[in-house]
C-alpha positions as CSV (number, residue, x, y, z in Angstrom):
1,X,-0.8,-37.8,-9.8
2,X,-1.3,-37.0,-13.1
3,X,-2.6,-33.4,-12.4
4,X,0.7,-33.0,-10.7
5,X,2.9,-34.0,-13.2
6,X,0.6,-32.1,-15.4
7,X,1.3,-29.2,-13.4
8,X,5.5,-30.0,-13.3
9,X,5.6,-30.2,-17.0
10,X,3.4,-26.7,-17.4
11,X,6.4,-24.9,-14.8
12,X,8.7,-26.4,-17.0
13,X,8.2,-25.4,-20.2
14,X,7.3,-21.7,-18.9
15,X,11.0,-21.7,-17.3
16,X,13.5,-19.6,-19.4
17,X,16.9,-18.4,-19.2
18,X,16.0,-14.7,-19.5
19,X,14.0,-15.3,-16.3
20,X,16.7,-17.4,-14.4
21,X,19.2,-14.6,-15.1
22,X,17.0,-11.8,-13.8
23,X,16.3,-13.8,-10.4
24,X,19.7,-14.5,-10.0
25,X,20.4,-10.7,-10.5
26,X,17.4,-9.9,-7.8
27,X,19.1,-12.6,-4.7
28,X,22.3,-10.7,-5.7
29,X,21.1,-7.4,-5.8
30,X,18.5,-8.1,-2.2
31,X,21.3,-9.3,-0.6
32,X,24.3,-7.3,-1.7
33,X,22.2,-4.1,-1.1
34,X,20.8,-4.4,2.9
35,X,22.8,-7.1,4.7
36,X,24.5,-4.7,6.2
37,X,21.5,-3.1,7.2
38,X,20.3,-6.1,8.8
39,X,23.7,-7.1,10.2
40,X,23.8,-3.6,11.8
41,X,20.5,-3.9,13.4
42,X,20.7,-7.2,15.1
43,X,23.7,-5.7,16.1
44,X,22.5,-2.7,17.7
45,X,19.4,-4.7,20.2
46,X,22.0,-7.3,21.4
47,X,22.7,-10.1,19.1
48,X,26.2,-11.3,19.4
49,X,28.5,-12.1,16.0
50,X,27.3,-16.0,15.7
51,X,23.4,-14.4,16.7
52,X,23.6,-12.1,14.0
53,X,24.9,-15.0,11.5
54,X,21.9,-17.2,12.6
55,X,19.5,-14.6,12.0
56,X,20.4,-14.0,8.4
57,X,21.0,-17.1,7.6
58,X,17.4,-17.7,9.1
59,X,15.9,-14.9,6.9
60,X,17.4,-15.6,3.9
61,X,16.5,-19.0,4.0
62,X,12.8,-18.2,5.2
63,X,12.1,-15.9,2.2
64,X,13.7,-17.8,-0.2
65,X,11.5,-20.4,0.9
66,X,8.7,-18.5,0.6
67,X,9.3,-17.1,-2.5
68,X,9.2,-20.5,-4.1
69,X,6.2,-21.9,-2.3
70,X,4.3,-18.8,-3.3
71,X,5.5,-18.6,-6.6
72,X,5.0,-22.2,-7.7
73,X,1.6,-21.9,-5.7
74,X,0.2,-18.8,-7.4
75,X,2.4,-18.5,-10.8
76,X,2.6,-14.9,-10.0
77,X,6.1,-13.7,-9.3
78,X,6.0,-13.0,-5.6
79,X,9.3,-11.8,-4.5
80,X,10.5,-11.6,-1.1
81,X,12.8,-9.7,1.3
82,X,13.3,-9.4,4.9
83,X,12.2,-6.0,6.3
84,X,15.1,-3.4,5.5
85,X,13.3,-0.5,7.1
86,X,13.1,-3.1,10.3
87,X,16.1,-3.4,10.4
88,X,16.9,0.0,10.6
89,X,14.4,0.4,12.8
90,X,16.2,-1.9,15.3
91,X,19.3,-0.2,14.8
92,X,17.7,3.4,15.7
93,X,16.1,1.6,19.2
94,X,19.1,0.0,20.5
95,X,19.2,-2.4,23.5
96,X,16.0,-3.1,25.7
97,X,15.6,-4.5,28.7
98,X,16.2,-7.8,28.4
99,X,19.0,-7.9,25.5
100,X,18.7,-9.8,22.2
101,X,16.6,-12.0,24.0
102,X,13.5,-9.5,24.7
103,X,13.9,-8.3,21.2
104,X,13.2,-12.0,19.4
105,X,9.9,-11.9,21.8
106,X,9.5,-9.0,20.1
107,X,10.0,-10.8,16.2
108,X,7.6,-13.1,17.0
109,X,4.8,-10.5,18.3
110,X,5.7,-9.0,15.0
111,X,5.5,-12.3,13.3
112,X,2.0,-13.0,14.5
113,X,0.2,-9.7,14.0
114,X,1.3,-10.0,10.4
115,X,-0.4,-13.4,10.3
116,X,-3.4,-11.9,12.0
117,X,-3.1,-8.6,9.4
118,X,-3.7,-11.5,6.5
119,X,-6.1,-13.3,8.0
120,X,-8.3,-10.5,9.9
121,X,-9.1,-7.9,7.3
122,X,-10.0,-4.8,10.3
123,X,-6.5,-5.5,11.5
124,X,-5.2,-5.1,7.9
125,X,-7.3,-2.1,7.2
126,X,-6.2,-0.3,10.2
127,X,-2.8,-0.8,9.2
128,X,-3.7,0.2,6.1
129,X,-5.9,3.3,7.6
130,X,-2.6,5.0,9.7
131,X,-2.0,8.0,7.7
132,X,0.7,7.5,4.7
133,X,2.6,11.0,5.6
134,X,2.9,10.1,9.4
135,X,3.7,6.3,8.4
136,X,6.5,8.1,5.6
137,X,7.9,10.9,8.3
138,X,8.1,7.9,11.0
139,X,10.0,5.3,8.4
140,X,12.4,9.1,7.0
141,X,12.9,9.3,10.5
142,X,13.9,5.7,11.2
143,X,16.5,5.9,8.4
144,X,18.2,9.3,8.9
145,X,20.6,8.4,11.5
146,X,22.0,5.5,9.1
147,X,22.3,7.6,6.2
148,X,24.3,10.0,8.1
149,X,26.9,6.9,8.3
150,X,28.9,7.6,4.9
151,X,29.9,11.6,6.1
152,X,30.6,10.2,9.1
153,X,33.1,7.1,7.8
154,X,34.8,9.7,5.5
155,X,35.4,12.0,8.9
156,X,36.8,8.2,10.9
157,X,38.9,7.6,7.9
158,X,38.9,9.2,4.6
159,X,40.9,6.5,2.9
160,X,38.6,4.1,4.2
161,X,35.6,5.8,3.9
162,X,36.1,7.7,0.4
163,X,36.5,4.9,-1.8
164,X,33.1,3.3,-0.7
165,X,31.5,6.8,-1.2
166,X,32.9,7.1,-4.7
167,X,32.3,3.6,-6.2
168,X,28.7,4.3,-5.3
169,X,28.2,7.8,-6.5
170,X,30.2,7.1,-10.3
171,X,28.5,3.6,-10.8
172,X,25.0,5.5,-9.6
173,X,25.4,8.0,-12.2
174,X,25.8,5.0,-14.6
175,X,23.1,2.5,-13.3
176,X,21.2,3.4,-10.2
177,X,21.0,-0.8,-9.6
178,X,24.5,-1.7,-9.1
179,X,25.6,1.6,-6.8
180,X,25.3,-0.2,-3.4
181,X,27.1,-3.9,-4.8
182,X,29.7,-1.4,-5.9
183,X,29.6,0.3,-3.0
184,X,30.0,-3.2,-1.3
185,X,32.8,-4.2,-3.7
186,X,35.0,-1.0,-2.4
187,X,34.3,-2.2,1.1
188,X,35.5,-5.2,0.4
189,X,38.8,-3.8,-1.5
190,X,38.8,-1.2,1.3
191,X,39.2,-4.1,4.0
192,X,41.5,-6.3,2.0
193,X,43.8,-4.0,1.6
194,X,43.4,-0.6,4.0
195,X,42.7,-3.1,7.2
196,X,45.0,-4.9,9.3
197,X,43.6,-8.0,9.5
198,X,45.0,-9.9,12.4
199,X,46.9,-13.4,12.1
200,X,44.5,-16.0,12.2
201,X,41.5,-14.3,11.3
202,X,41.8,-15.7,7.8
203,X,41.6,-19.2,9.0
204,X,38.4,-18.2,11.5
205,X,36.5,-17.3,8.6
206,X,37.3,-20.0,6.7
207,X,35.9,-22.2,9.9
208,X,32.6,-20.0,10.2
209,X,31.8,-20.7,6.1
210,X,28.4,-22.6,7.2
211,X,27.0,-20.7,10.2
212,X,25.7,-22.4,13.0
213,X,22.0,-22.2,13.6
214,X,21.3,-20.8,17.3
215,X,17.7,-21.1,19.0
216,X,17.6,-17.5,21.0
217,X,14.8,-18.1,24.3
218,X,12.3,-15.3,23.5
219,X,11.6,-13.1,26.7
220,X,8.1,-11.2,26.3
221,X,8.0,-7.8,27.4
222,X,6.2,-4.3,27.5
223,X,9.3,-2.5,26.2
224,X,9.7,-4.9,23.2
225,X,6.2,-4.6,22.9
226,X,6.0,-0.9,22.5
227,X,9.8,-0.7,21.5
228,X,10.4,-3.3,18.9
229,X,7.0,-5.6,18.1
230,X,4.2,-2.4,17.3
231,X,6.9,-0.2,15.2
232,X,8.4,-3.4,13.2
233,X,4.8,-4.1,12.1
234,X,3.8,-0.7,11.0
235,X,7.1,-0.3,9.1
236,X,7.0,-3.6,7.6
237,X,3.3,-3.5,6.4
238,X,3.8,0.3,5.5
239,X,6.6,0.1,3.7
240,X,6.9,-3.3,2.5
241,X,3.8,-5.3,2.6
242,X,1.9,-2.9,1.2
243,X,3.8,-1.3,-1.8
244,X,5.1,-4.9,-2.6
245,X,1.2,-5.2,-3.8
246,X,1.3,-1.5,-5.4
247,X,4.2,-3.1,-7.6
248,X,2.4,-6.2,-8.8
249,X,-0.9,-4.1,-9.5
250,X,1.2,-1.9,-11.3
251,X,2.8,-4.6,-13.3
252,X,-1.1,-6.5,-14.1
253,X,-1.4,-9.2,-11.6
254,X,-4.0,-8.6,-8.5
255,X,-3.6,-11.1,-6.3
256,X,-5.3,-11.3,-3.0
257,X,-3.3,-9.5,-0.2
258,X,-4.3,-10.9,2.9
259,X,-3.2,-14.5,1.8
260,X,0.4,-13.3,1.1
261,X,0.6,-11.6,4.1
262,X,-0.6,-13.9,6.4
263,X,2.4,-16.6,4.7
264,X,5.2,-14.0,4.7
265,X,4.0,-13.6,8.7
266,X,4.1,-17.4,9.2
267,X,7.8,-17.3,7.9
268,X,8.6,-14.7,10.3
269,X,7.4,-16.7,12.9
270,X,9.4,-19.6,11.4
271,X,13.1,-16.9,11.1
272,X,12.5,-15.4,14.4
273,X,13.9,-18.1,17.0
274,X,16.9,-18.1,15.4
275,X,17.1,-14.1,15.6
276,X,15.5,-13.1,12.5
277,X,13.4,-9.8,12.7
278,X,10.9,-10.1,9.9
279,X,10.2,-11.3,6.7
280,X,7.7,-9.7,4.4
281,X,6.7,-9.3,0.4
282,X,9.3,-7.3,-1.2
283,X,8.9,-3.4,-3.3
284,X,12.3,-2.7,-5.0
285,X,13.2,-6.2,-5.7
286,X,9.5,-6.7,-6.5
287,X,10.0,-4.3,-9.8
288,X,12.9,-6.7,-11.5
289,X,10.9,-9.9,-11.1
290,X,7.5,-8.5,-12.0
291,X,9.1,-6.3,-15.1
292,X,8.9,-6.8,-18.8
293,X,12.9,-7.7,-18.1
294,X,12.3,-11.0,-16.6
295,X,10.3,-12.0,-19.8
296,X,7.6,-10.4,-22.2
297,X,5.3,-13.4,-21.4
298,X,3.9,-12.5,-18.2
299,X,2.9,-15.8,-17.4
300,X,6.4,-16.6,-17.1
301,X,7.5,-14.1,-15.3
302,X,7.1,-16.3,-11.8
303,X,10.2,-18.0,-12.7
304,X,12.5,-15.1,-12.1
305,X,10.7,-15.1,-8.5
306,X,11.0,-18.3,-8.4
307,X,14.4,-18.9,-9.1
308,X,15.6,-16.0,-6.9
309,X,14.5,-17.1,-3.5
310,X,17.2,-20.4,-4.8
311,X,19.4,-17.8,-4.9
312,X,18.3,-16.4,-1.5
313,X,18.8,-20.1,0.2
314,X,21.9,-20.4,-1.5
315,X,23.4,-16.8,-0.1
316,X,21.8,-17.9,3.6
317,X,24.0,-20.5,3.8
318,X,27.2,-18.3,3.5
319,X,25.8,-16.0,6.0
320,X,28.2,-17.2,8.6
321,X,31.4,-16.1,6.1
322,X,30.1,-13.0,5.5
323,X,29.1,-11.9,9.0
324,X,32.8,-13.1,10.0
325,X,34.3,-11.3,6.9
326,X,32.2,-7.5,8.3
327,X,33.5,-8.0,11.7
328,X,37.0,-7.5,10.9
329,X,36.4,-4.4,9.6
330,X,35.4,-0.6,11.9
331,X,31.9,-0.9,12.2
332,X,31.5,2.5,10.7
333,X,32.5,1.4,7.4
334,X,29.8,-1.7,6.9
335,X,27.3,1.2,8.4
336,X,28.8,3.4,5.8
337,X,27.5,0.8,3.2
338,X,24.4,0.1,5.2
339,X,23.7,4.1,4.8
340,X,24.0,4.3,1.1
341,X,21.7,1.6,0.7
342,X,19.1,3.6,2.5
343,X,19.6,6.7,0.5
344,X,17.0,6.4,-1.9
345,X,14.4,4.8,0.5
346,X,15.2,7.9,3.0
347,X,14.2,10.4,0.5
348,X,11.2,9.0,-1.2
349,X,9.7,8.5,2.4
350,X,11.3,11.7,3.3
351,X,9.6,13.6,0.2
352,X,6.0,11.3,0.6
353,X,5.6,12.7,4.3
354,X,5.9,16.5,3.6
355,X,4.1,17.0,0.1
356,X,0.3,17.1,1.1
357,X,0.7,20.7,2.8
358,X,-2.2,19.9,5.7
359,X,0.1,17.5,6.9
360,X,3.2,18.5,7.3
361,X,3.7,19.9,10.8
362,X,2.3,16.7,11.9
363,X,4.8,14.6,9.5
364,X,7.2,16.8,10.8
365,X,7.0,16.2,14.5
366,X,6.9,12.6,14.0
367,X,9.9,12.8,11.9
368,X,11.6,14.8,14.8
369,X,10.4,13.1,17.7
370,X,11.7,9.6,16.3
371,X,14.7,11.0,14.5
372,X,16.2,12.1,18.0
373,X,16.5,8.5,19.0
374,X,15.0,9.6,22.7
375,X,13.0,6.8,24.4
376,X,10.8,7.9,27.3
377,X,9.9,5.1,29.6
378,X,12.1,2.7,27.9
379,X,9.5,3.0,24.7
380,X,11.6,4.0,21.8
381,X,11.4,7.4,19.7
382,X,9.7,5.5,16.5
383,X,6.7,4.9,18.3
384,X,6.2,8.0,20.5
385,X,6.9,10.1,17.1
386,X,3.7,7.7,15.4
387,X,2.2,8.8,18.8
388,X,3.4,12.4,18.6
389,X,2.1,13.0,14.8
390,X,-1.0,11.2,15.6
391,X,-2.4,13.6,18.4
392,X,-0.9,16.9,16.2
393,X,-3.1,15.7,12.9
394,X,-6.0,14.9,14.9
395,X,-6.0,18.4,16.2
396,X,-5.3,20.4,13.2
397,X,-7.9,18.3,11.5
398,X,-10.3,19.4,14.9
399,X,-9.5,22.8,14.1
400,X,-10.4,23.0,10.9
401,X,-13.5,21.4,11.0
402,X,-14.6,24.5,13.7
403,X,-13.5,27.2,11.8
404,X,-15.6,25.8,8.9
405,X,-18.9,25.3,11.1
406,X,-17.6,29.2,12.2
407,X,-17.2,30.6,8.9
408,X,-20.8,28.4,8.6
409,X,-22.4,30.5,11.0
């Protein structure tokens, strides 16, 4: 008990307001900047409108909640997000057989091989093994259909579209953090007052404040197998899992990887019934918490983590509100918002997978392949492009190694 309280008072005096603010700023900032991301894939393999609210009410409370336990547990700040590029990913595959309900099979496959990634160190070190310019081209390839969205809103509508393109591109050139909220902002303004909003939609949202939690039946399947479970786990570990651990090394802490994992996979398995896709250690958000801006001390620095995944509960709850508020407006325009926010993630991945030269036909047929959205056998693009890649590597790398034993000889 008194190691405990111990323990409390030691949190407490390391708690400041610099760190509050900056956590606060990160469960505005992970929200504001892919919720429409993850609204938009849900969306796209089925879920209906009160689905959709369930499942990001579901994540945002799951990685809130693991933010805290793992940043009280390990006074390192751990921050979390759900899977962005999953999301995207979902809204690239589209329906499977079986609707939404194949597809949460599919989140909790995902869910468990995470777990197993933490706690079986081949499995995380073959993930860790798939080559970074095929894992780059398949997550660039994922993402370019998305970030097509803002040309495509401004061609629907250019007084709807504009505005949303503008506020993002002036308050970029400004501060590169608060383009996408602004962008969100001129949504918002953009559906206030360019929208017809019917009559008693006002009062529906009003009702739909608090979302109900729904309980989807998961269906097991091949397709969401090889559709949905296999590509969410390679983009989630690739993408996220792994560079959120680049970000803490970066910043001085080394904690041990397969731990965090396996609890970020345990709350995927926790979102996933209620129709959330994945949860995972976050890399952008990651930066603010970890930084020299959320204190100089950093031994304190775990508040900021700390005190964001609050936040992240806190924003979960209005899920319901904001999911209602997005439907009333042409779904162009939240994908509009959704593609901005993928901009920068769509060319770093896009630039990763063609700068080593001895890869890049091979990133560049697994960029094709899973940027044409074409599923063979009901297996989506994303995984046949990983597939695609794979085999062309493979052989150029045969290749070469004969015409060295030639020249050799």
């Amino acid at each position: 008990m008194r190691h405990s309280r111990s323990s409390s008072s030691a949190m407490l005096k390391d708690f400041s307001v610099q760190a509050l603010f900056m956590g606060l700023l990160t469960a505005f900032v992970g929200s504001a900047s892919s919720f429409a991301v993850v609204l938009h894939g849900l969306d796209a393999v089925g879920a209906t409108d009160a689905q959709a609210a369930s499942g990001l009410m579901a994540l945002s409370i799951s990685m809130g909640i693991c933010a805290i336990v793992l940043s009280a547990v390990t006074r390192l700040p751990i921050s979390i997000a759900w899977s962005t590029p999953g999301a995207a990913l979902l809204a690239s595959t589209g329906p499977i057989e079986g609707g939404f309900n194949a597809a949460v099979g599919a989140f909790l496959i995902c869910g468990a091989l995470i777990v197993i990634a933490g706690l079986f160190k081949p499995l995380g070190r073959a993930v860790a093994a798939i080559p970074a310019p095929l894992a780059n081209a398949m997550l660039s390839g994922v993402l370019i259909g998305l970030c097509f969205a803002p040309v495509k809103a401004i061609g629907f509508n250019p007084v709807l579209g504009l505005p949303i393109v503008v506020a993002w591109i002036v308050v970029g050139a400004f501060k590169r953090l608060w383009a996408v909220p602004a962008a969100l902002a001129a949504f918002v303004l953009v559906l206030t007052f360019g929208v017809d909003i019917p009559d008693g939609a006002l009062s529906s949202l009003e009702q739909s404040l608090v979302p109900a939690a729904e309980i989807v039946r998961p269906v097991f399947s091949l397709a969401g197998l090889i559709s949905i479970a296999l590509p969410l786990f390679i983009v989630t570990m690739a993408s996220q899992n792994i560079p959120g651990i680049a970000v803490l090394k970066v910043n001085h802490y080394d904690p041990k990887p397969g731990p965090l994992f396996a609890v970020t996979g345990f709350f995927s398995l926790l979102s996933a019934p209620f129709g959330g896709h994945a949860v995972n250690l976050a890399a952008i958000t990651a930066a603010m918490c970890a930084g020299q801006d959320a204190h100089a001390d950093p031994k304190r620095r775990y508040w900021a983590s700390l005190t964001a995944g609050v936040g992240y509960v806190i924003l979960g709850l209005l899920a319901g509100a904001v999911t209602a508020f997005v439907a009333l407006a042409p779904p162009i325009l939240i994908e509009a918002v959704a593609g901005l926010a993928l901009v920068g993630a769509f060319s770093s991945s896009a630039m990763s997978a063609f700068q080593a030269p001895e890869s890049r036909e091979a990133a560049a047929i697994t960029f094709l392949v899973t940027a044409s959205g074409v599923s063979f056998g009901g297996i989506s693009g994303a995984f046949w492009g990983l597939i695609a890649g794979g085999l062309m590597l493979a052989l150029s790398r045969l290749v070469s190694v004969w015409k060295d034993r030639s020249q050799q000889r």
